[in-house]
LODREN-589455 format. One record per residue (C-alpha): residue in one letter; x, y, z. Coordinates in steps of 0.02 Angstrom, whole numbers, padded with zeros to 5 digits, always signed. Layout:
AXYZ...
This chain:
X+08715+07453-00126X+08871+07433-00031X+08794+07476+00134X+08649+07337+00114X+08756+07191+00190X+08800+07283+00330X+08586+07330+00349X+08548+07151+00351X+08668+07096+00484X+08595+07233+00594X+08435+07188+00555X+08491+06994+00594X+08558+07065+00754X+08394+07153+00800X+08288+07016+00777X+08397+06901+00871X+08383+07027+01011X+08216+07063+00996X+08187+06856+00995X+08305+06857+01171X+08176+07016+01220X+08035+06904+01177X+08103+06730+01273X+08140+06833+01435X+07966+06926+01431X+07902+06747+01428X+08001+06701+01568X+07981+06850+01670X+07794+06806+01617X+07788+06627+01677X+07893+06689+01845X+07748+06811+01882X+07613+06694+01858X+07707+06577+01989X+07723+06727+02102X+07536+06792+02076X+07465+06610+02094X+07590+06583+02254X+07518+06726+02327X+07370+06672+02263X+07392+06516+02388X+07474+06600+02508X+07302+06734+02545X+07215+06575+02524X+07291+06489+02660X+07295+06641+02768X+07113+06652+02738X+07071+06468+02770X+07167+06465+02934X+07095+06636+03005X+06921+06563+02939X+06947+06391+03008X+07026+06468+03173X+06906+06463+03342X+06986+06618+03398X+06852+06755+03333X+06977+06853+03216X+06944+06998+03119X+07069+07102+02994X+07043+07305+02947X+07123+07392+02817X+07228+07544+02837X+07060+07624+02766X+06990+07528+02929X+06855+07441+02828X+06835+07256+02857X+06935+07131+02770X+06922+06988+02867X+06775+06924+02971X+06789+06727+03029X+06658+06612+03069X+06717+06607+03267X+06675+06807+03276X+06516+06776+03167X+06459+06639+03322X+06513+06791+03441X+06416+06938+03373X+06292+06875+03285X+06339+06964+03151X+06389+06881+02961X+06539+06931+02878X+06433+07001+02718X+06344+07120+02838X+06526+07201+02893X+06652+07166+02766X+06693+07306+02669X+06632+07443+02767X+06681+07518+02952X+06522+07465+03029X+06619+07333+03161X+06585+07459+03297X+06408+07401+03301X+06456+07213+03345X+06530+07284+03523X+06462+07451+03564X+06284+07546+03562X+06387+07698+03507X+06500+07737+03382X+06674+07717+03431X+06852+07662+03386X+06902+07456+03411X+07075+07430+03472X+07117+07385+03297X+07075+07581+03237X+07162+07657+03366X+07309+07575+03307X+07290+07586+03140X+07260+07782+03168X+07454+07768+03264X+07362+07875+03397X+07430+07755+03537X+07389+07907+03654X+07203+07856+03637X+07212+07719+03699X+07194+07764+03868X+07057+07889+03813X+06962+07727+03778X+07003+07599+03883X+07091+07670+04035X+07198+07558+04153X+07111+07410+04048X+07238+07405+03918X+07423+07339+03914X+07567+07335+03790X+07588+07161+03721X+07756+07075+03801X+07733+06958+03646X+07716+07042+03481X+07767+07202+03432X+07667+07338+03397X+07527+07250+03481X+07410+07288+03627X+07304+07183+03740X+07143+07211+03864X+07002+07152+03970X+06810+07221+03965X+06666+07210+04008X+06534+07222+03837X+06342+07255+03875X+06294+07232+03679X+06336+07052+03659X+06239+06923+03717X+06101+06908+03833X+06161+06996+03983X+06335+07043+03911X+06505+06948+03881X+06673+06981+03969X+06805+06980+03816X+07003+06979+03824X+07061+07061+03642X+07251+07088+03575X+07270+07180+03438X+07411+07204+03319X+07488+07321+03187X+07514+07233+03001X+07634+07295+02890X+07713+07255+02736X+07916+07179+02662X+07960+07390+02658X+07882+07403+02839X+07729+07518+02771X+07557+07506+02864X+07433+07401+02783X+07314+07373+02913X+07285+07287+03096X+07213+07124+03147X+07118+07095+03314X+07062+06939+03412X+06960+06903+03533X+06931+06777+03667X+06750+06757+03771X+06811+06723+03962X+06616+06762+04028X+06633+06579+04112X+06787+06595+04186X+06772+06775+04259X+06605+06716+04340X+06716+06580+04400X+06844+06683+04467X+06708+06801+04542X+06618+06659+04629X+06779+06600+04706X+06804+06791+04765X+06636+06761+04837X+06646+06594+04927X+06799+06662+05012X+06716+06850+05072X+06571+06736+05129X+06660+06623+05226X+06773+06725+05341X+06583+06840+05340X+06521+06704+05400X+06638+06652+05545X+06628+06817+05621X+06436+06815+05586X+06447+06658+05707X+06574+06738+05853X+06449+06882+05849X+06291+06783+05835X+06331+06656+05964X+06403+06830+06109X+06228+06913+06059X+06124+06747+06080X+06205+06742+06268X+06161+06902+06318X+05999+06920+06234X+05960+06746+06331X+05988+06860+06509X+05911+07000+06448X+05743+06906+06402X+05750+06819+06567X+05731+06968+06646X+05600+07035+06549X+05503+06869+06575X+05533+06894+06777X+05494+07067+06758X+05322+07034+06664X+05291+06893+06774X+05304+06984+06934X+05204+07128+06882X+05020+07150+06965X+04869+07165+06858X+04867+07347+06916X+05011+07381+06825X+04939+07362+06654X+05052+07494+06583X+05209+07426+06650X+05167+07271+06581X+05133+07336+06403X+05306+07406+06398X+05376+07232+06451X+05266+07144+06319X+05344+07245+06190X+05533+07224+06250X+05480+07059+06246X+05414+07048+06090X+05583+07138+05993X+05689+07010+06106X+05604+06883+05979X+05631+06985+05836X+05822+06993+05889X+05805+06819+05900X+05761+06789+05729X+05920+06879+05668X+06003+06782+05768X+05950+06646+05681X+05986+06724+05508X+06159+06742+05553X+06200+06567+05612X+06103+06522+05457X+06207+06612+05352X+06364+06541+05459X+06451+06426+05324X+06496+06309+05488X+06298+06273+05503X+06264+06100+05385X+06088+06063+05323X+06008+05936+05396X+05951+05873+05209X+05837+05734+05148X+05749+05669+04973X+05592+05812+04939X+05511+05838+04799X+05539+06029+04749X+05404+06080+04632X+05251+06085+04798X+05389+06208+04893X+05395+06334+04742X+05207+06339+04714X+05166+06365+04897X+05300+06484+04917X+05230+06590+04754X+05053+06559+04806X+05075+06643+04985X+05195+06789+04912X+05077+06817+04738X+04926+06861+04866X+04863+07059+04827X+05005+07064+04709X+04969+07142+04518X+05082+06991+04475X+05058+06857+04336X+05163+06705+04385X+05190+06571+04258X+05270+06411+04311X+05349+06264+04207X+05377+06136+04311X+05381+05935+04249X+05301+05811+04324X+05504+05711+04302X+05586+05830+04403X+05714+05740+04517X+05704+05733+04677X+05797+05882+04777X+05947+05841+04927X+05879+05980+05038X+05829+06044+05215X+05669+06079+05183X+05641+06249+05297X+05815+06330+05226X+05762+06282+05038X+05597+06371+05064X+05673+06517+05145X+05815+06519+04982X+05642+06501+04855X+05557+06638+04967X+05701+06758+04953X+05721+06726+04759X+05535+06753+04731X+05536+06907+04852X+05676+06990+04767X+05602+06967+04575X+05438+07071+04669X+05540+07194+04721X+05582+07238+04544X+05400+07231+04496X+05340+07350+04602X+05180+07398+04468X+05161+07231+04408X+05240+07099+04277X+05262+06928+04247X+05361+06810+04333X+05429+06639+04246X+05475+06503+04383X+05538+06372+04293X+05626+06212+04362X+05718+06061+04259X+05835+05929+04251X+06022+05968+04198X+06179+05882+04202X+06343+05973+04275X+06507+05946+04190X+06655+05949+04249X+06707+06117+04169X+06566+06205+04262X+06654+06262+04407X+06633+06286+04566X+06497+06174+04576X+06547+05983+04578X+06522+05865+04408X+06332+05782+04433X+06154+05808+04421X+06063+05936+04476X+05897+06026+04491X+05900+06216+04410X+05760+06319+04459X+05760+06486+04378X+05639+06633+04438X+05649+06756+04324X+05552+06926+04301X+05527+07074+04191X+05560+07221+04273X+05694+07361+04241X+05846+07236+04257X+06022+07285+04356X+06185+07338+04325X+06345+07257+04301X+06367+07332+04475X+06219+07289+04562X+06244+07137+04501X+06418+07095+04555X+06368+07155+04737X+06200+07056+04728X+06233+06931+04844X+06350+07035+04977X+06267+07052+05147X+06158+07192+05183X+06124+07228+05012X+05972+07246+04892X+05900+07323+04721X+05782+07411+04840X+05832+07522+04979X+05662+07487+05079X+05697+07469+05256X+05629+07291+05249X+05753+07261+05110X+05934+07293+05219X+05931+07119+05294X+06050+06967+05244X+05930+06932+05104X+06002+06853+04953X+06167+06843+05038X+06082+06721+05168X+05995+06620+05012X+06161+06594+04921X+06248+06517+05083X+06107+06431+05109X+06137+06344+04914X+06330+06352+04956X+06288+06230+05097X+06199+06121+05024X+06313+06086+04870X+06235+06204+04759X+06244+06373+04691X+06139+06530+04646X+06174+06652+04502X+06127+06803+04418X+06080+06851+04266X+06015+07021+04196X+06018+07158+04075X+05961+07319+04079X+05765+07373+04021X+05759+07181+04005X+05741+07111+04181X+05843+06983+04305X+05847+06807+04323X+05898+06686+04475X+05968+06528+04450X+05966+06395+04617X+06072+06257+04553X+06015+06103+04700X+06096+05911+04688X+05998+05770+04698X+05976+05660+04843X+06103+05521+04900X+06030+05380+04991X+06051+05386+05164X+05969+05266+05313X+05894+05379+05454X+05874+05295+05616X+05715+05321+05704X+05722+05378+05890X+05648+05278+05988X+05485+05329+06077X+05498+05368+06292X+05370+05318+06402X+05261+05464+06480X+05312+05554+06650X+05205+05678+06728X+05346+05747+06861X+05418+05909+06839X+05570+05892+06923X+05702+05958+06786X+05893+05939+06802X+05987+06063+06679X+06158+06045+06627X+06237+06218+06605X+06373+06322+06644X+06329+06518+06618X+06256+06587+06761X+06144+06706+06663X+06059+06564+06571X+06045+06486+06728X+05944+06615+06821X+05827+06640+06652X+05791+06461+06645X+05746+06444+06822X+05642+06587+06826X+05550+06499+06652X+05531+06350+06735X+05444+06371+06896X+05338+06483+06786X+05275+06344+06716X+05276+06244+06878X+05445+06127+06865X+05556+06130+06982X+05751+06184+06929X+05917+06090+06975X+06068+06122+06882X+06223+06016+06852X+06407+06096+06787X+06477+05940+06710X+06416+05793+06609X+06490+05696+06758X+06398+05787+06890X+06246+05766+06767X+06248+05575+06769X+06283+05585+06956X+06152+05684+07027X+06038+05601+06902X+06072+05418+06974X+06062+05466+07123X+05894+05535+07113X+05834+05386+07038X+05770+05305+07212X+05700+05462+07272X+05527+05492+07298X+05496+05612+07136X+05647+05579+07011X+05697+05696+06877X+05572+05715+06769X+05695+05744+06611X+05861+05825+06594X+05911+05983+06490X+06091+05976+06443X+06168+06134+06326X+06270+06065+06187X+06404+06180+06098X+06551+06134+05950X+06682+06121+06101X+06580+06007+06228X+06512+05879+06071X+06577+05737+06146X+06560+05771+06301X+06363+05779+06279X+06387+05624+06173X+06450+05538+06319X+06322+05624+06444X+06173+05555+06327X+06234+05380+06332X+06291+05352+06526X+06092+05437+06551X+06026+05310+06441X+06110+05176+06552X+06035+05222+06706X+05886+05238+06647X+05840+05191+06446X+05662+05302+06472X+05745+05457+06534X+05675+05598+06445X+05835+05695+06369X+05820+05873+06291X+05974+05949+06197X+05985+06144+06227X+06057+06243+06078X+06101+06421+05996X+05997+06392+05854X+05897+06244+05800X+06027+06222+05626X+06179+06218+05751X+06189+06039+05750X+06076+05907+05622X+05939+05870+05763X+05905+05691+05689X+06096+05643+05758X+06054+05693+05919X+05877+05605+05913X+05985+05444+05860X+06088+05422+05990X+05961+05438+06136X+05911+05608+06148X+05729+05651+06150X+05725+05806+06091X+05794+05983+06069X+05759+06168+06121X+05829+06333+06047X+05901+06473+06161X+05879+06608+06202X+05735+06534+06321X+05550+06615+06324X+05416+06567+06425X+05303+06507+06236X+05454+06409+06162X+05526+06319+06322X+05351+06297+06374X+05292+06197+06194X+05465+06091+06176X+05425+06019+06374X+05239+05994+06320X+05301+05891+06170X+05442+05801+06286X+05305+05734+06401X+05190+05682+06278
């Protein structure tokens, strides 16, 4: 019995202890609730802000199944977050095969892959550690594919362990088109001051060379039928030179459109209508009775709708439809490189087999085409977009593969302009002609053309020699009939000046403006400051012959 005290203060003791036990277990309790329900918070935040972010996000385990899948990457893919979370199915979102994301490859610490899957592509981050960052190009998304710059980064834990790797992404499909179309407005425009040096060189020569023919033809007998065949033809593929001629000072970005109000809708379904004929073909065309009124010249916008609906044939060679649609849009200012305003957008689109990224980027270089036809390796499309260029527009390209191609001509509406009207000459029947020119070549063509067709040929060197020999003539017993004077960049003025000190001596003096290429110069300016006319070289006995008939009419 003598031991009992001793028993109770040890059990005193132990329950004491065990009540201290109890009061920190309830601490250490309470202190983990606040932890769990802090961390609670703190996933909760994490989640809200990688939900609520507008960079696509997603987050994969070190299992690499989805644990994160925002609303921004949803918007991207297509794809909701129940159909991916969980599993390892991402792949599908971005490829047509299964493959590693940047996010495996560095969850798998196989850095060495990298390269394996994305080449020169891919960069180490100079921001975050354990992080990588690339550029691509990916066919799956989207209609026609999206151009996507991702960084992706390791995630570990407090002891440094691997618990996973998060990867964004960011569309730049807007501003890579952008960047490409400012790529291409520069390539075209130094194309397109050579295409003028060489145009303007060949239009020289090819003017002597046809003058010869012409002389040649001319001077042969009847009896030389066979002679005169062979001329006929040289003759014939001087004019076809000619028309590339023109096609490269068309496609010369110094060459402005003479433009005026037209209504666009009547060019498209005459265009189609001629092209469609004998074709297996179904066209379709949505085009409202509202449709603004185009800014345009008139014969380059039906050569840009001819080339658009030629090329969407070409890639129906058996048949198909073809959509031609054309509406009213509104251009912000974030839709570079065309300026903020309203515009026309007329889309041809067809069904055929669709390009490739590549075809696509090199769609509108010169010489190019889908088709390697011989009638296909002309300026083509390259011509039609500097047409659009020039007028304050733009063309682009859309396609995808088995699913067909579509062209967009972007075309501003008219400004209001006043035109003044020429006024109308009185009618001379003399065929006394004084020429203004200074290359001998075209001299001795245009003589030769013109007492062909019964005028007689004086030539002046100088605007002032021009107005001089021209006033003097005026109390003679035949006077010039009219006066030819060759206009080029250099000499504007000059002919200017010419026009007006002719229009002094006499205001009914028939005045007709040689040039390289009837869209040189806007032929209305000439028309409104006195001149009566103008006439394209290289001369042929047809053209020179039709521009003097309509000068003396």
């Amino acid at each position: 019995m003598k031991d009992t005290p001793r028993t109770m203060e040890q059990l005193l003791e132990e329950l004491r202890q065990a009540r201290n036990a109890i009061a920190e277990m309830k601490s250490h309790e309470a202190s983990l609730e606040r932890a769990q329900g802090a961390l609670m918070e703190s996933e909760q935040l994490l989640y809200s802000i990688l939900e609520g972010s507008p960079i696509p996000t997603f987050v994969i385990g070190s299992d690499h199944r989805i644990i994160y899948w925002n609303k921004a990457l949803q918007e991207l893919t297509g794809i909701p977050a129940e159909e991916v979370v969980g599993t390892t199915q991402h792949w599908r979102a971005f490829y047509s095969e299964e493959r590693p994301s940047l996010a495996d490859v560095l969850v798998d610490q196989t850095i060495q892959d990298i390269r394996r899957w994305y080449r020169e592509k891919c960069r180490k981050s100079k921001l975050i550690e354990e992080a990588y960052e690339a550029t691509d190009f990916f066919a799956e998304l989207g209609s026609g594919g999206k151009w996507l710059r991702f960084t992706a980064a390791i995630i570990r834990d407090s002891a440094g362990n691997l618990r996973g790797a998060v990867e964004t992404l960011e569309d730049i499909t807007e501003r890579r088109r952008a960047e490409e179309e400012l790529l291409r407005m520069q390539k075209m425009e130094s194309l397109s001051t050579m295409a003028e040096g060489v145009a303007h060189e060949f239009n020289r020569l090819l003017s002597a060379i046809l003058g010869k023919v012409v002389w040649a033809k001319l001077s042969a007998g009847e009896e030389d039928s066979a002679i005169e065949e062979v001329l006929s033809l040289a003759e014939k593929f001087g004019h076809q030179a000619k028309e590339l001629t023109h096609q490269l000072l068309t496609f010369s970005m110094s060459r402005e459109p003479c433009r005026s109000p037209a209504p666009l809708a009547p060019l498209v379904r005459e265009e189609a209508s001629v092209l469609l004929q004998g074709s297996d073909v179904i066209c379709n065309f949505f085009l409202p009775e509202d449709l603004w009124t185009a800014d345009i010249d008139v014969v380059q916008i039906r050569r840009v709708i001819r080339g658009l609906i030629r090329h969407a044939l070409q890639q129906m060679p058996t048949g198909g439809i073809l959509t031609i649609r054309a509406e009213n849009t509104q251009v912000t200012a974030d839709e570079a490189p065309i300026a903020e305003g309203r515009y026309i957008r007329l889309t041809v689109k067809d069904d055929g087999a669709g390009l490739s990224q590549e075809e696509l980027r090199t769609l509108f270089d010169p010489q190019f085409s889908a088709k390697s036809g011989p009638k296909d390796r002309r300026l083509g499309l390259a011509l039609c977009y500097s047409i659009a260029r020039k007028h304050g527009g733009l063309i682009r390209a859309e396609s995808e593969k088995g699913k067909g191609t579509s062209l967009q001509l972007w075309l501003p509406i008219p400004q209001k302009t006043e035109k003044e009207k020429p006024e109308e000459a009185a009618v001379k029947s003399d065929r006394r002609i004084l020429m203004q020119e200074t290359d001998d070549k075209v001299r001795h063509t245009s003589r030769i053309i013109l007492n062909f067709l019964h005028c007689q040929a004086e030539f002046a060197a100088s605007g002032e020699e021009t107005v001089a020999r021209f006033s003097a003539a005026q109390n003679d017993p035949q006077p010039y009939a009219a006066v030819l004077i060759a206009w080029s960049a250099d000499r504007d003025e000059e002919v200017r000046r010419t026009i007006a000190r002719l229009r002094e001596v006499d205001t009914n003096v028939r005045i007709l403006v040689t040039v390289d290429y009837r869209d040189t110069v806007d032929e209305a300016a000439f028309l409104s400051i006195g001149a009566s006319g103008m006439a394209t070289k290289p001369f042929g006995v047809e053209d020179t012959g039709n521009a003097l008939r309509n000068l003396f009419l």
